[in-house]
C-alpha atoms as one frame of an Amber mdcrd trajectory, in Angstrom:
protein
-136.302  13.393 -74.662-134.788  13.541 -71.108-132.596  16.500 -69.608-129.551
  14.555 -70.280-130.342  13.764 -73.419-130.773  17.424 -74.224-127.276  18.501
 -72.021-125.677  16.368 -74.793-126.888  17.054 -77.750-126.962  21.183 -76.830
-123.837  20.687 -75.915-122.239  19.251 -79.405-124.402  21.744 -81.764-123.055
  25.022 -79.054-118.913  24.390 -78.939-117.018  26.587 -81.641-113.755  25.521
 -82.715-113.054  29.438 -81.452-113.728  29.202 -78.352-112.081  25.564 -77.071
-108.879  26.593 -75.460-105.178  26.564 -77.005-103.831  23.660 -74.595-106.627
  21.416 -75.358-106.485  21.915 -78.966-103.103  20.771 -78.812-103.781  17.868
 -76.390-106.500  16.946 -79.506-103.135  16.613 -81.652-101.342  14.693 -79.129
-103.906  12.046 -78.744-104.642  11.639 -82.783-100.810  11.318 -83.302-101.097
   9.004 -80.299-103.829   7.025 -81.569-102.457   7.081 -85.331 -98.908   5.053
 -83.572-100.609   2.698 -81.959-103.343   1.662 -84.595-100.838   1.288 -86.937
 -98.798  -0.880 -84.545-101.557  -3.460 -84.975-101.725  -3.274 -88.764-100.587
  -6.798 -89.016-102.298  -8.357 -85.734-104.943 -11.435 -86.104-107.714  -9.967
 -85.090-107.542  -6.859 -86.975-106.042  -8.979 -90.839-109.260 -10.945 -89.498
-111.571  -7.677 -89.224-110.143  -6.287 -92.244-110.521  -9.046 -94.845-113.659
  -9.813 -93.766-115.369  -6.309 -94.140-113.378  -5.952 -97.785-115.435  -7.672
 -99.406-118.094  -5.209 -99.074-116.255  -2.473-100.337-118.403   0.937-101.542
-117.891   3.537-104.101-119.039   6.238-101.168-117.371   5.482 -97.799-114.292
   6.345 -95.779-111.748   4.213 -95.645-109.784   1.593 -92.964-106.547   3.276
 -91.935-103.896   2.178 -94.027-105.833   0.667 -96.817-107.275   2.710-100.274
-110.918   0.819-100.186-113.608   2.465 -98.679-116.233   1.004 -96.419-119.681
   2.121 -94.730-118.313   4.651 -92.328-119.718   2.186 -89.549-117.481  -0.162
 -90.861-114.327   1.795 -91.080-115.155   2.681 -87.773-115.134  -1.280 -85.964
-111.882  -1.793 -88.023-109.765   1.829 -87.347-111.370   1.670 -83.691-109.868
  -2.350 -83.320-106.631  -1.092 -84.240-106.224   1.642 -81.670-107.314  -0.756
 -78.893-105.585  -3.732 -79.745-102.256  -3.575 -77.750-103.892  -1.356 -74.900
-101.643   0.942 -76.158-104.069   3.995 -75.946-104.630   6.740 -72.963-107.147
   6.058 -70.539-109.045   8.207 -67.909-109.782   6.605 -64.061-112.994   7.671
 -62.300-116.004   5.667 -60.769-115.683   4.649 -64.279-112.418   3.425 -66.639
-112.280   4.251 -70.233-109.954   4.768 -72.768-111.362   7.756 -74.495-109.312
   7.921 -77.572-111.083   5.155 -78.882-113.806   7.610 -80.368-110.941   8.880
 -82.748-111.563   5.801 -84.999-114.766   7.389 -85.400-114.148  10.577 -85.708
-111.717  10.067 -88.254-113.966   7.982 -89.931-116.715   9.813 -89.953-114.574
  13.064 -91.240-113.282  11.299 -94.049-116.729  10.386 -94.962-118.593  13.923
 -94.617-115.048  15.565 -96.036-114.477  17.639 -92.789-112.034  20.009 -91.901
-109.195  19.359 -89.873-110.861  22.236 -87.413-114.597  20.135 -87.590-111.815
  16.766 -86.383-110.493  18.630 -83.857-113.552  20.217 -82.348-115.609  16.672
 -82.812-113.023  14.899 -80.490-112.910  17.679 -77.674-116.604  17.212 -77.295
-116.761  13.468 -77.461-113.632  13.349 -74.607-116.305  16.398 -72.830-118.876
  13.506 -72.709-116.996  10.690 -72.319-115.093  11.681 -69.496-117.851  13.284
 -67.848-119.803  10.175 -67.843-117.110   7.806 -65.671-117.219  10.527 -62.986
-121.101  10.173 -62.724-121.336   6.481 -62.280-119.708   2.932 -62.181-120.671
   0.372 -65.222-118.057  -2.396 -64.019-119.771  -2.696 -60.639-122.834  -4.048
 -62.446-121.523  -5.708 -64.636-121.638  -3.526 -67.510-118.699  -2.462 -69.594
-117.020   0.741 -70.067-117.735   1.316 -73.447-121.116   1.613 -73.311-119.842
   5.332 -72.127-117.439   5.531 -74.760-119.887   5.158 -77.455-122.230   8.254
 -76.189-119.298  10.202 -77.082-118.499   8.716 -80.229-122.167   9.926 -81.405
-121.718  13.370 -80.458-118.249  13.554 -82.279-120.296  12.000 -85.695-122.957
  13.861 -84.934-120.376  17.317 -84.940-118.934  16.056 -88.017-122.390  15.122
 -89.644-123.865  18.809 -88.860-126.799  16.786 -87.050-128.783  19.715 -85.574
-129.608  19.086 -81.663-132.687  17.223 -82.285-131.214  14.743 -84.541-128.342
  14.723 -82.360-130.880  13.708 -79.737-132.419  10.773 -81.210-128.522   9.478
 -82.686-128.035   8.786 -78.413-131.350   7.423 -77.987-130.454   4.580 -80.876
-127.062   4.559 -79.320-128.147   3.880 -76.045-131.298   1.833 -75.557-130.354
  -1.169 -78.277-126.146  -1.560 -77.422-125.678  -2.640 -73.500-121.986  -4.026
 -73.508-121.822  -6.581 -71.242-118.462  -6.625 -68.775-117.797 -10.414 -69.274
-115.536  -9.448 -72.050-112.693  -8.914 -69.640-113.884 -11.637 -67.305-111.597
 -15.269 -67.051-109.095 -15.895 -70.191-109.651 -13.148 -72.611-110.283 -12.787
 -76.384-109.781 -11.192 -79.550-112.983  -9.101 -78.588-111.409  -7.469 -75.435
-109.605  -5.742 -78.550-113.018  -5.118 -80.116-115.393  -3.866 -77.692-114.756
  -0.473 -77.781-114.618  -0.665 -81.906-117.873  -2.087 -81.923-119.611   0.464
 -79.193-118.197   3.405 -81.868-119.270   1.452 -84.458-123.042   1.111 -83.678
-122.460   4.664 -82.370-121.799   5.603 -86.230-124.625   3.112 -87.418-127.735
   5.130 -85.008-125.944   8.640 -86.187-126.301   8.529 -89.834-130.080   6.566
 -89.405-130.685   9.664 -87.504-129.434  11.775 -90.010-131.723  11.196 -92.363
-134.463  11.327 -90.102-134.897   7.887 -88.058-136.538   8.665 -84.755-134.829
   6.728 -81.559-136.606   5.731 -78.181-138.227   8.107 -75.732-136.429   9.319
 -72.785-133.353   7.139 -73.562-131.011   7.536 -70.292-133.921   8.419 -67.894
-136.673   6.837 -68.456-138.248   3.776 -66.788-136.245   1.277 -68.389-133.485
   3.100 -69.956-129.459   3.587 -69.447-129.347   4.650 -66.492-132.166   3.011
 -64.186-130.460  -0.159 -65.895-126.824  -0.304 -66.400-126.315   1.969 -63.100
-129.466   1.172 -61.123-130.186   4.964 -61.403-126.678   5.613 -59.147-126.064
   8.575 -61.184-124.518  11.695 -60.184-126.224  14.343 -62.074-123.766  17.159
 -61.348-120.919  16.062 -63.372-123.049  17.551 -66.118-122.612  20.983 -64.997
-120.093  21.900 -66.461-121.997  20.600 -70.305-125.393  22.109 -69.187-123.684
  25.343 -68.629-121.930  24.727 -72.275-118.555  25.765 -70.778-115.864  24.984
 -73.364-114.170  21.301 -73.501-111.477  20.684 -71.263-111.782  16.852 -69.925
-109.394  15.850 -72.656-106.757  17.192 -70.370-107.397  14.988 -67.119-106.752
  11.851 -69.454-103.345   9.929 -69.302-100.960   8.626 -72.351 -99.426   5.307
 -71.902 -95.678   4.713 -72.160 -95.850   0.670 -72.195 -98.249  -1.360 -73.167
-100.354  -2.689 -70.409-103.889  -1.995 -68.518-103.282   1.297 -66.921-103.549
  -0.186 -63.642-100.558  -1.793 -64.420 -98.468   1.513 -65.336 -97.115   2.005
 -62.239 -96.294  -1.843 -61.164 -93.874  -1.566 -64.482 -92.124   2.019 -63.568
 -91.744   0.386 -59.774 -90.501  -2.852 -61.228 -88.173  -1.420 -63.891 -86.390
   0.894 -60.728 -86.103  -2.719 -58.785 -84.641  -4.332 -61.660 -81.664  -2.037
 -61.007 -81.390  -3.146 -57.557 -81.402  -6.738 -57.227 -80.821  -9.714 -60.128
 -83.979 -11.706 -60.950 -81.982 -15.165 -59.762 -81.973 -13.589 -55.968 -85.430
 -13.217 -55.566 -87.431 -15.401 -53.395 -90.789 -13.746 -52.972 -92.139 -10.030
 -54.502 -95.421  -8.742 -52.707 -97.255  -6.075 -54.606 -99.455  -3.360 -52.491
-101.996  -2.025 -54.651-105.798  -0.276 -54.329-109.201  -2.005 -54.999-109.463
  -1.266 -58.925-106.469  -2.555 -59.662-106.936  -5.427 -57.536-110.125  -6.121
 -59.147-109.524  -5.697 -62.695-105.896  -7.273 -63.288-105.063  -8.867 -60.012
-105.432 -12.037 -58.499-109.176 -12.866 -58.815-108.939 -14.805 -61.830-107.190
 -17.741 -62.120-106.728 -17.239 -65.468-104.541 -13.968 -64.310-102.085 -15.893
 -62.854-101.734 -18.619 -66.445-102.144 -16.317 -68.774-102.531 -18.263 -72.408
-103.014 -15.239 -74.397-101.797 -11.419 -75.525-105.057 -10.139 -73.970-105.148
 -12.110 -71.108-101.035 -11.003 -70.311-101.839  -7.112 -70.509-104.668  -7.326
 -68.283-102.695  -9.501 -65.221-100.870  -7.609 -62.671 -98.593 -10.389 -62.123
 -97.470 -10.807 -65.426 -97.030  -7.533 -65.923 -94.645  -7.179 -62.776 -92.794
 -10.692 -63.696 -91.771  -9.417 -67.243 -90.990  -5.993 -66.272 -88.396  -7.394
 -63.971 -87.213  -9.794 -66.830 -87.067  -8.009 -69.772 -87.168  -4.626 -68.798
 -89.586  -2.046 -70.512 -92.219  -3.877 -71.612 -92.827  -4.008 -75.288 -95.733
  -5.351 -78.405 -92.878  -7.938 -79.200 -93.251  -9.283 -75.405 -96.614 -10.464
 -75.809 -95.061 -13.454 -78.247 -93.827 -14.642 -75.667 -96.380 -15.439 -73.250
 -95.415 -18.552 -71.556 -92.160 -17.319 -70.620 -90.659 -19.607 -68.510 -88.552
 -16.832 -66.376 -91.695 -14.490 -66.430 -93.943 -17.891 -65.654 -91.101 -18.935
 -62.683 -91.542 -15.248 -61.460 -95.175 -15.086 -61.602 -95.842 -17.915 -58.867
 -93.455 -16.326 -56.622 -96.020 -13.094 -56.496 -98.367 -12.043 -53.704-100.693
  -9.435 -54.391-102.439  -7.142 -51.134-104.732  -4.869 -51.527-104.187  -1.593
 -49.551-106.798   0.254 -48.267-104.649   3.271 -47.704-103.383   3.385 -51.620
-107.504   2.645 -52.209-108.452   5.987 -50.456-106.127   7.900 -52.995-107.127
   6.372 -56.344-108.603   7.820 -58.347-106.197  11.022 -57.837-103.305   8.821
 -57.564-102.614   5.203 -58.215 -99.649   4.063 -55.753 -98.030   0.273 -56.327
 -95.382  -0.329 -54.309 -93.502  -3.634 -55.405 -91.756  -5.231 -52.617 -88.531
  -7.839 -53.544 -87.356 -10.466 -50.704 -84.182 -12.225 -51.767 -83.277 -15.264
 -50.820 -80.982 -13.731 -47.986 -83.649 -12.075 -46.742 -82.973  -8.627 -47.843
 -85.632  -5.968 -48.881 -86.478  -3.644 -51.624 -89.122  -1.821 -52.476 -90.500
   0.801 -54.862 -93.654   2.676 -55.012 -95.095   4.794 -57.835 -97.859   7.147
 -57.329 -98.172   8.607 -60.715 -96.460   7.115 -63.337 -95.245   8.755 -66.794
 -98.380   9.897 -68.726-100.315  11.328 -66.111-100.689  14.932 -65.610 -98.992
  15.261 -62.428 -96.175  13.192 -64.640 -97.072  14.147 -68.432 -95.352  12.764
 -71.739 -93.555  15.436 -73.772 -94.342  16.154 -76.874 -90.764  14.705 -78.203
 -91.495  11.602 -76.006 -94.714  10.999 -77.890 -92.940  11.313 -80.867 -90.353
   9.137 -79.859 -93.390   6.645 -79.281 -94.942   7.372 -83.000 -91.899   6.712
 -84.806 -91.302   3.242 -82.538 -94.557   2.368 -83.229 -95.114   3.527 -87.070
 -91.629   2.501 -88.520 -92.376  -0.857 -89.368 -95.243   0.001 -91.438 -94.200
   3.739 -92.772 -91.145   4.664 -94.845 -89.171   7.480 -92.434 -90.228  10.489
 -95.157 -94.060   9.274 -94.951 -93.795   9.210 -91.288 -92.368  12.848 -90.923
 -95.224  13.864 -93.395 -98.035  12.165 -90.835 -96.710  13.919 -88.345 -96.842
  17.254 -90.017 -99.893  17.260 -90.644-101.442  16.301 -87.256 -99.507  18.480
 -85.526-101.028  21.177 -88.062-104.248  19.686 -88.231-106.491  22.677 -88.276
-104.695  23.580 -91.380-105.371  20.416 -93.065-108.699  17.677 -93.535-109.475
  14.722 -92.846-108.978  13.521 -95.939-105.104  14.404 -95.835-104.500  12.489
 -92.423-106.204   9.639 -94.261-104.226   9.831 -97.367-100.963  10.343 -95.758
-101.240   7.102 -93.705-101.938   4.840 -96.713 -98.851   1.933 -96.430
């Protein structure tokens, strides 16, 4: 195998629950409780009633189960459908580097995987502080998305070191889990390309998933592909065109203890991160001028933001879909100023006519000044021109989430009990909640079991 390769998998078999520090064990709590809210806040979407009927019919005696449900499936399988719930309303934290990603989405793995192997709450914990180590550490080494490659062919390295924790892989078998990860599974970046689709939703499920799939193959002794991220013709040399920064590994080779988890962000509305900040600035405009004054709004914004949700596809600007609506900046800024906060129950309402009316008077500029801060900051600044010619604006650097501008722990709760009530009686809720924020007292198995509607 190649040295990165071996970083990894040394890495995973080296970290003792002992030795991670207090804060980020308790960050590990904050993004499972986080996770938990917003996967069951898609409980009854489409695409996941969709997921989950078709995969129960292959039900198995020895599995772990979808959240929510009392059938088991394959652990691979419980994997696609827990990991399409916690992505389905981009509703989970994120991290912004040379390379996006919402890390949390390994969780539906690691709590699937748990369940399955009967881990501790402690083996949970520890798992998902090394796949956020990897994860994390990955987007600052290289860009997918300018080669057309998708983020979550990142996610999913870290989703087989967390199995691999949970699975007691030693680091040889840990080794050849990446290699079948890595070679076979190139995510393509078209998923978030044009009008999007119930598989923006599912992308990062089904990275996790085939991360599960090449870990327990290598458990029980399948061999995976030589030299996986440096070789001739592997990860690296083609997803990144071997543009690779090979010190962001330090920290791993040097088997420091994990501590990425805590440069990630929680989201307080439902949108694309990039969009965060366009909804804070928005939501302080509201209060300044009335929606039936406004002739033209200009929004200021850097180059990934631009990119991503702004005004490159047409599609962006007509959104016909949920997906399509959380990923366009002009939306976004149109229905903040409408309705306010944004919330899930917004997206049924797509084709707004007052959020359509607003979107076409939108201009969006990108600013090279706010691009030479990002990623440390991500400034928006949302200018309003009434129809008398009077200005406002508003500019947000870091909005609420981000470390420089963190969630409390009673406004993440606040967010879990939003999210959770319409699926979880009030005394099942407070019971959840218990138990992840005690976690390392409990297993898997009792997160699992206390989430069953």
């Amino acid at each position: 195998m190649d040295r990165v390769t071996k970083i990894l998998a040394e890495y995973t078999t080296s970290i003792e629950y002992s030795k991670i520090p207090a804060e980020v064990v308790h960050e590990v709590k904050r993004r499972v409780i986080d996770s938990i809210a917003v996967a069951l806040a898609a409980y009854t979407a489409e695409p996941v009633s969709i997921a989950r009927r078709t995969l129960s019919q292959f039900t198995t005696a020895l599995g772990a189960r979808a959240l929510g449900t009392r059938y088991r499936l394959t652990p691979d399988w419980a994997t696609f459908i827990n990991g399409l719930m916690i992505r389905y309303h981009d509703y989970n934290d994120t991290y912004l580097s040379k390379e996006p990603l919402h890390p949390s989405d390994l969780i539906a793995a690691a709590v699937a995987v748990g369940e399955y192997a009967n881990a501790s709450g402690v083996d949970l914990i520890t798992a998902i502080a090394i796949g956020y180590e990897a994860s994390v550490t990955l987007c600052d080494g290289g860009s997918l998305r300018r080669r057309g490659w998708d983020h979550v062919n990142f996610l999913g390295v870290g989703s087989v070191l967390a199995a691999s924790r949970l699975l007691n892989l030693s680091s040889e078998k840990t080794q050849h889990a990446l290699a079948i990860y890595a070679v076979p599974h190139g995510a393509m970046r078209q998923t978030r390309v044009g009008e999007l689709s119930m598989w923006k939703g599912a992308a990062a499920a089904n990275s996790s998933r085939n991360a599960v799939f090449a870990t327990l193959l290598a458990q029980n002794g399948f061999t995976g592909p030589h030299k996986p991220f440096e070789g001739e013709m592997g990860f690296f040399r083609q997803m990144l065109q071997g543009d690779f920064d090979f010190s962001t590994l330090g920290s791993m080779g040097e088997r420091n203890p994990p501590r990425r988890i805590l440069d990630t962000y929680i989201k307080p509305y439902p949108v694309e991160y990039h969009a965060q900040a366009a909804v804070e600035a928005a939501l302080r405009l509201r209060e300044r001028v009335r929606i039936e004054e406004i002739e033209k709004i200009v929004i200021d914004t850097y180059e990934a933001a631009y990119t991503i949700i702004g005004p490159k596809d047409p599609e962006k600007w007509d959104p016909h879909t949920r997906e399509t609506a959380d990923h366009s900046l002009m939306w976004i800024t149109a229905a903040a100023l409408v309705w306010g906060p944004i919330e899930i129950e917004h997206y049924n309402d797509v084709r707004n006519p007052h959020v359509m009316s607003l979107v076409k008077k939108i201009e969006v500029n990108l600013n090279r000044e706010f691009d030479a801060m990002y990623p440390r900051a991500f400034p928006t600044e949302i200018t309003v021109i009434t129809k008398s010619g009077a200005k406002y604006s508003e500019r947000v650097d870091y909005p609420k989430g981000h470390p420089k501008n963190p969630m409390s722990d009673r406004e993440l709760e606040v967010k879990y009990e939003k999210l959770t009530k319409s699926v979880l009686p009030q005394e099942v809720q407070r019971e959840a909640l218990r138990i992840m924020w005690h976690l390392e007292k409990y297993n898997v198995f009792d997160l699992v079991e206390a989430l069953t509607i």
